[in-house]
Structure formats: C-alpha cells, structure tokens
N, C-alpha and C positions, 0 to 999 in steps of 0.2 A: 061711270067712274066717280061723278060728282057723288049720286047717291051712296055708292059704296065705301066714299071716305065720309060724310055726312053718317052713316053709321056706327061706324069705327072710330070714330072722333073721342065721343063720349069714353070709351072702352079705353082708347089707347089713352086720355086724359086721366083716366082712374089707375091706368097701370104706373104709368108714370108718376104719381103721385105717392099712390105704394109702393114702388119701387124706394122714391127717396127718402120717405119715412124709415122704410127698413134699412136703405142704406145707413143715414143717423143713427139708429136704433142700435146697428152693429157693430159702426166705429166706437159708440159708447162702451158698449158691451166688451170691445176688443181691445179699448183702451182700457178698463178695467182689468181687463185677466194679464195686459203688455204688465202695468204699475202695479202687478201683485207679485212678479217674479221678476221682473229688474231689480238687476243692485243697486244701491245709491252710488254714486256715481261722485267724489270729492278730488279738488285739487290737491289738498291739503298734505294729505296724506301718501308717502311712498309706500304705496299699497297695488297689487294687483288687481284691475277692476274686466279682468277679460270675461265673457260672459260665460265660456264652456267649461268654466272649474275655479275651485276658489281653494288661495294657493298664497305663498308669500314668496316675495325676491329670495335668493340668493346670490353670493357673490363666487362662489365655486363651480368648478364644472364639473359633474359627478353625475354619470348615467347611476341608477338606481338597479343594485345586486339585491334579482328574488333569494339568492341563497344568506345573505347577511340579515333580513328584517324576520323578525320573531316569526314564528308560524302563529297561525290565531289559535286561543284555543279553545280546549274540549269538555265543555260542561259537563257535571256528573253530579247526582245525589250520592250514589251508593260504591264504597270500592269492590272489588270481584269477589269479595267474599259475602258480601251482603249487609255488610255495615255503615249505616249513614255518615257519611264524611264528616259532614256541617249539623251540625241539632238543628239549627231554624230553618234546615230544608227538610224534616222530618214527616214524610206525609200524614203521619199518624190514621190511617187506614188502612183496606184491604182491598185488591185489585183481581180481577179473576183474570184468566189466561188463557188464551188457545195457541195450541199446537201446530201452526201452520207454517211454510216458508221456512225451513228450519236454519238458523241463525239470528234470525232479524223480526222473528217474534217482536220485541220491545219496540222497535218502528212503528209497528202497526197498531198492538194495544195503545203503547200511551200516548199516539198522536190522534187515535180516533176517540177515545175518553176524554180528549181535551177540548175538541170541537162538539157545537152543535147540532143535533138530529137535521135540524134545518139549510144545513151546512151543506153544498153540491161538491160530492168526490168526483175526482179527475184519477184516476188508478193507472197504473202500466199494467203489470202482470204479476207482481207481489203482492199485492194486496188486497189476498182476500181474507185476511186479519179483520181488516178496517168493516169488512162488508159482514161479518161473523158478527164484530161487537156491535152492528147496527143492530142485528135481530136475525140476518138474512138466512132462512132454514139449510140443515146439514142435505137435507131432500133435495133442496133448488141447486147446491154445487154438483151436486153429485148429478144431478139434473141437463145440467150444463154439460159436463164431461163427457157423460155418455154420449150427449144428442137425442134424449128420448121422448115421449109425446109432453113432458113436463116440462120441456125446456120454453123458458119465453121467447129463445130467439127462433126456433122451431129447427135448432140441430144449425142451424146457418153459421155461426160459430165456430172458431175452433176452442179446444176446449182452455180452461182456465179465463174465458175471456167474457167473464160473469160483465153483468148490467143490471139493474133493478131503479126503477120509476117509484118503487115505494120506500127503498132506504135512501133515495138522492145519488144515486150511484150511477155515472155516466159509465156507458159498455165501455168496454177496453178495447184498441184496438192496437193489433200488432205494431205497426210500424212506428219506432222510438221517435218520441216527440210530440206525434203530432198531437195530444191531448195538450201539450203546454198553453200555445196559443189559443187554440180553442178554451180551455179554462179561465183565459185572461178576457176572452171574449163576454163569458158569463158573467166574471168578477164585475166587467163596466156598467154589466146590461144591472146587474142588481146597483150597483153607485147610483143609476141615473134612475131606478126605483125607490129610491130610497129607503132602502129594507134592512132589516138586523140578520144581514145573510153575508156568510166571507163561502170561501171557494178555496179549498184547496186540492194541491196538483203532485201529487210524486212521480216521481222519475229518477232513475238512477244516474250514475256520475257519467255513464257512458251516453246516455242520452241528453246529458249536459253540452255534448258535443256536440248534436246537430245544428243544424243553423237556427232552426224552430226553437230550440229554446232562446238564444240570443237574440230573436225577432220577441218573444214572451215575454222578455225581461224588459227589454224596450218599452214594449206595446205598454207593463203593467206600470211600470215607473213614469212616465211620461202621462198617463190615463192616470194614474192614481188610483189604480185600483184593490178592490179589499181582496186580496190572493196572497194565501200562505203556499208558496214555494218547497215543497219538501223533498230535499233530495237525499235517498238511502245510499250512499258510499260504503259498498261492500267489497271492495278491492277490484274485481275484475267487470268489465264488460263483454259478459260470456268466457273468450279466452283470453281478455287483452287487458293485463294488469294496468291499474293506474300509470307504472312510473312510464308506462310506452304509449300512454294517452294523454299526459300533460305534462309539463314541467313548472306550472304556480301552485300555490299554495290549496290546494284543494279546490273546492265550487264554493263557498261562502266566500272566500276573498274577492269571487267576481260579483256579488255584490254590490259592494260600495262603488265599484265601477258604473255601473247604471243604476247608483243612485238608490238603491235597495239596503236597507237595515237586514241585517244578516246575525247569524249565530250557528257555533258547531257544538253539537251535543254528542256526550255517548249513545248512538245509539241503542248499545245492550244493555243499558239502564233504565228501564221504563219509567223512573217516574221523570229524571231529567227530562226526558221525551215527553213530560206530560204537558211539567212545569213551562218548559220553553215551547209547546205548541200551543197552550192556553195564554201565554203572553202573547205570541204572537199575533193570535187570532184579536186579543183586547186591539193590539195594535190596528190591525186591519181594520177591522171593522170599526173602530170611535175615529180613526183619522183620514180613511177611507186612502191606506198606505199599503203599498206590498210587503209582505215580508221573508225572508229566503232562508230556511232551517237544513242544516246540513248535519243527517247522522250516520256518525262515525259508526261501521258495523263492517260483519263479516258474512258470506255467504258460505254455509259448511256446506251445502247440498249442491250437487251438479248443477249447470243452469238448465236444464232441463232433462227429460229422459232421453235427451238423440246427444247428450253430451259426455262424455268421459274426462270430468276435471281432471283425475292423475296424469293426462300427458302436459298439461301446463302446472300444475303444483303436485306439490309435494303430501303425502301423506301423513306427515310430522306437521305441515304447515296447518292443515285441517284438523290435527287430532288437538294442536295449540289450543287453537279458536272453541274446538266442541269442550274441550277440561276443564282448560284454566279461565274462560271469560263468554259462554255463552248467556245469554238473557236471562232463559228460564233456569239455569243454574242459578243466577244473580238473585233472583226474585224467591227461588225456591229456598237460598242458605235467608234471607232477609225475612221467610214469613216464621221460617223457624228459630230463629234470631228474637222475633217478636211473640214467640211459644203462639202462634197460629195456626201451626202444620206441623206433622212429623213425619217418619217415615214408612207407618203401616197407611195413614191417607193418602202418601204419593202413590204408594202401589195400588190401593183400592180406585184410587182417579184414575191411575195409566188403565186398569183392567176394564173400567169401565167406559174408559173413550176407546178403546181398541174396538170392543164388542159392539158401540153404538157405531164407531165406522165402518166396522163390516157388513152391519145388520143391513145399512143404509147404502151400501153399495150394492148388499145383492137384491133389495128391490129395486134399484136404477137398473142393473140389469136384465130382471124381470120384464120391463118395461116396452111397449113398442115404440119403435120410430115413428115419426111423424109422417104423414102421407104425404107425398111425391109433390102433390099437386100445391103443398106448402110452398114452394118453389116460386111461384109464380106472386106468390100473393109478398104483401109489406114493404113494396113501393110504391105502386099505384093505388090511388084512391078508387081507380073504375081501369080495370087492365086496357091498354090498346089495343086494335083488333090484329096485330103483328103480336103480341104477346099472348093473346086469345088462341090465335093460330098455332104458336108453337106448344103451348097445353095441348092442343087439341091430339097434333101432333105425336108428340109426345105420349099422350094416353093409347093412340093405338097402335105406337111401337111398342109400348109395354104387354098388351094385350095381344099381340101378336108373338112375340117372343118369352112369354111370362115365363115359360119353364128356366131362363138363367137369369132371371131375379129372384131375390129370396124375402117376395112381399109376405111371405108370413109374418115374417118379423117388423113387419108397417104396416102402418094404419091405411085401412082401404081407400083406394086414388079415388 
C-alpha cells in the first residue's frame, strides 16, 4: 500500500495542481463572458434592471392585443406589374430564372444569388431552385427522381430529396424540421473555425411549428451563430392554411422573441429576396448573429402529386396568385420594362426548356437501377458479419426466385 501511494503521489500532486490552474483559468474566463452580457445594474434610476428582457415601468394594466399592434411589414423592390417602386433599389441588372416549384420561383433565385458558393444549404423540399443556381446538372435531378445508376444516393432516397457535397447542399430529409437544428449545429462549428462561411436553412411556416425549430432559434441566438433563417410562407402546410396554424403575426415577429433580427420580404419579388438575403448574410457573418427572413409567397402547385389542392381551396384563389402576382410574371413584365426581353424570346425559352426536359428525362429513364447489393453498402466502413450474412442471404433468394424480379432493369447483384 505504502509503495502504491509512494507512486501515485507525484501523479495525483500534478493533477491537483492542474486541476486549480484550470480552475483560475475558467473563473477568469467565466467572469469575463458573466461582465460582457450583464446589465449595469444603478440605484439611480427607476428603470428596469431584470435580467430576462429589457423593458420600462408602466403605471397601467394592460394585457397586450396581438390584433391592435401593426403587423410588420413586407419589403418589396418591384410592384406586380414590374415596376421599381423606389429608384435607389433599382438593381440595374439582369437575373436568369428557372422554372421550378411553381409559385415561389423568386425564394429560391434571389436568396441563392445572394449567398455565397461556400455557403452550406439546409433545404426542405422546395428548393431545388437554390441547387439549379448553384450549377447542380438537369441529369443529377432527373437522376435522383428516377432512382437510377446516376443517382449519388444509389435510389436510397425518395425522390425530390437531392443532396450534393459539391454545391454544399446538405440531403433533404423528409421529416419537417429536423434540418433547422442541425443547420445551427454547422453555423457554430464554422463561428468556432473562424471561417467567411454563414449557413443558411429554409423551411416553411408549417415547419415553423415543430418544436425543432423553436429548439434552433434558441440554440442560434444564444451560440451566436452565423445562420440565415429562411422561411418561405406560402399560405398552407400541405392542407392546413395559416389562419388554423397560428394566430401572431406571422414567423418573423417570432423573432425578436429569441432575440433574432428579423425581416418579411415579398417573396415574388426576386430582387427584395436578393437584397434582404445578401444583408442578412453581411449580418451573419461580420457579427457572427442569426438572422430570420420571412417570404411572403404563394404556392400555385398542389403540394405534391398524392395531393389534390381543390378540396381545401378554391380555384379562384389559385387562378388570383398564378395572374395577378406570380414571380416569373413579375420579373418577366420588369425585364421587358427594361426593353431586355420580349415576347417572341419568352416563347423561343419556353420551347426550348420544354424540349431540354424531356430530352433529359427520357435518358433518366433509359437508365438502369442500381444493383441490389447497393443496399448494404454506405453505413458501414467494413459491413458486420450479421450484415454480411443478410447479403449473402439475400443474393440467393434472388437467384432462386429470379424469374419475379425484373433484374433487367438493374445493374447485376
């Protein structure tokens, strides 16, 4: 026993030692970051000095009507005909367009022209805008949807639910939300890199509602982190209009609530959308601050093919939104405003994005599926011998029963 603390001695003397340096070290440290966010604290003054909000007395007592205080409101360059409102927001340029996501086009062009190549997208399911204006080939989408040997997720996917390592485009995954927090996770990791990199997250106003995002907003306001918040507010989540999803003020007045700088833009304005994502991102990134963009849009398109919009709206309500105030309407009366476009180029563009999508679809079709044994593979670094087994498995129940698979159409197991 003697020997054995005779050993230990030295060891636990050094830890000890280290221990209370770093102890010191941290109270320093902790006292520093306490005197950087405490209020000053005076007698002096009949002021509120409570530490959870900064606020003044009053002498009345008056609960606060959401339905009395102004709504915030809704940034715009161009009115629906295509005319700049203000001169000094004149972009004095030319923007190209793609045809994706029909209504809310403008979301996706001018907040992905606004951000950085270097910049890591967080996407739902709308935005495959964003991933177009990176570069991302009409082949790879088409790629994805089918599920065929081109696809990088190898058909594992369901479709629409693009990813890409070389545009910075994190996969999408189904279930609303869960990209928020995770996106705020990468926002911290690049703060504590100290890199010229922001992060931004879309989501729609129906995903504003999970708890995940209210965990994100938290997590980003509190970290300080550089994340542009974009949420596309297109009236419904799926079938469930705004007015039977909230009763405030839209998702930017929630905001200021945790501490978030905020702003609502017309979404079907592309360049508002440009202007207010490239502020924002200034923000982020030199203050190393969240910031939470809300655009106002509509969705004209079903929300998907398993859904039939007319039993919840109106087909007046849709025909509104596609006439009088869609995006590419906006953009289209503004380039011809600016004598840039007319109308035998619109038709000569429509003819020939039709033809390039169909051309590109029927080689995705062409295509074989990916082989069986993909299945197994891009988890494991080296498969377990339980996962080994169920390939194995697997291979000679297919070979056993090959005639009711139709492995012509995949690539050999």
């Amino acid at each position: 026993m003697a020997v054995a603390m005779a050993l230990t001695a030295p060891s636990l003397n050094f830890g000890v030692r280290s221990f209370t340096r770093l102890s010191r070290l941290s109270q320093r440290l902790f006292s520093t970051a306490v005197i950087r966010y405490q209020q000053e604290f005076t007698t002096l003054e009949e002021k509120p000095q409570f530490p959870g909000a900064s606020a003044e007395y009053v002498n009345t007592l008056e609960f606060i009507q959401p339905n009395v205080i102004s709504g915030i409101p809704v940034y715009r360059v161009m009115d629906r005909k295509g005319h700049i409102v203000n001169p000094n927001e004149d972009p004095k340029g030319r923007i190209s367009f793609y045809m994706t996501n029909y209504g809310e086009e403008g979301t996706h062009v001018g907040s992905a022209a606004a951000i950085e190549m270097q910049d890591l997208v967080f996407g739902q399911y709308r935005e495959a805008g964003v991933l177009m204006w990176r570069g991302y080939p009409l082949d790879s989408f088409m790629a994805q949807c089918y599920g065929n040997i081109d696809d990088y997720a190898h058909g594992k996917q369901m479709p629409v639910h693009y990813g890409s390592l070389e545009h910075n485009f994190v996969t999408i995954s189904s279930p609303l939300a869960t990209q928020i927090p995770q996106a705020v996770g990468a926002a911290y990791a690049y703060k504590r890199s100290d890199i010229d990199r922001a992060v931004i997250c879309y989501f729609g106003e129906g995903a504003a509602s999970e708890g995940d995002a209210h965990a994100g907003f938290n997590f980003a306001a509190t970290l300080e982190c550089p994340i542009i918040f974009f949420c596309r507010n297109n009236g419904y989540a799926i079938s469930t209009p705004t007015y039977e999803q909230y009763r405030g003020d839209g998702i930017a007045a929630r905001g200021p609530g945790y501490g978030i700088r905020s702003i609502r833009v017309d979404g079907n304005d592309v360049f508002a959308v440009y202007n207010a994502t490239k502020e924002a991102r200034r923000h982020a990134v030199s203050e190393n601050q969240p910031m939470l963009v809300e655009a106002m849009t509509y969705r004209i398109g079903h929300h998907s093919t398993s859904d039939d919009s007319s039993a919840y709206r109106s087909v007046d309500e849709v025909s509104y939104w596609d006439k009088q105030d869609h995006p590419i309407s906006r953009l289209h009366n503004f380039m011809i405003n600016q004598g840039w476009w007319d109308d035998a180029q619109e038709k000569a563009w429509r003819k020939q994005s039709r033809k390039m999508v169909i051309e590109t679809f029927e080689r995705a079709e062409r295509k074989l599926k990916p082989s069986p044994k993909l299945i197994f593979t891009d988890v494991y670094d080296t498969a377990p011998p339980s996962l080994q087994k169920q390939e194995e498995q697997l291979k000679k129940h297919v070979e056993r029963y090959a005639e009711h698979y139709p492995f012509d159409k995949f690539e050999r197991f």
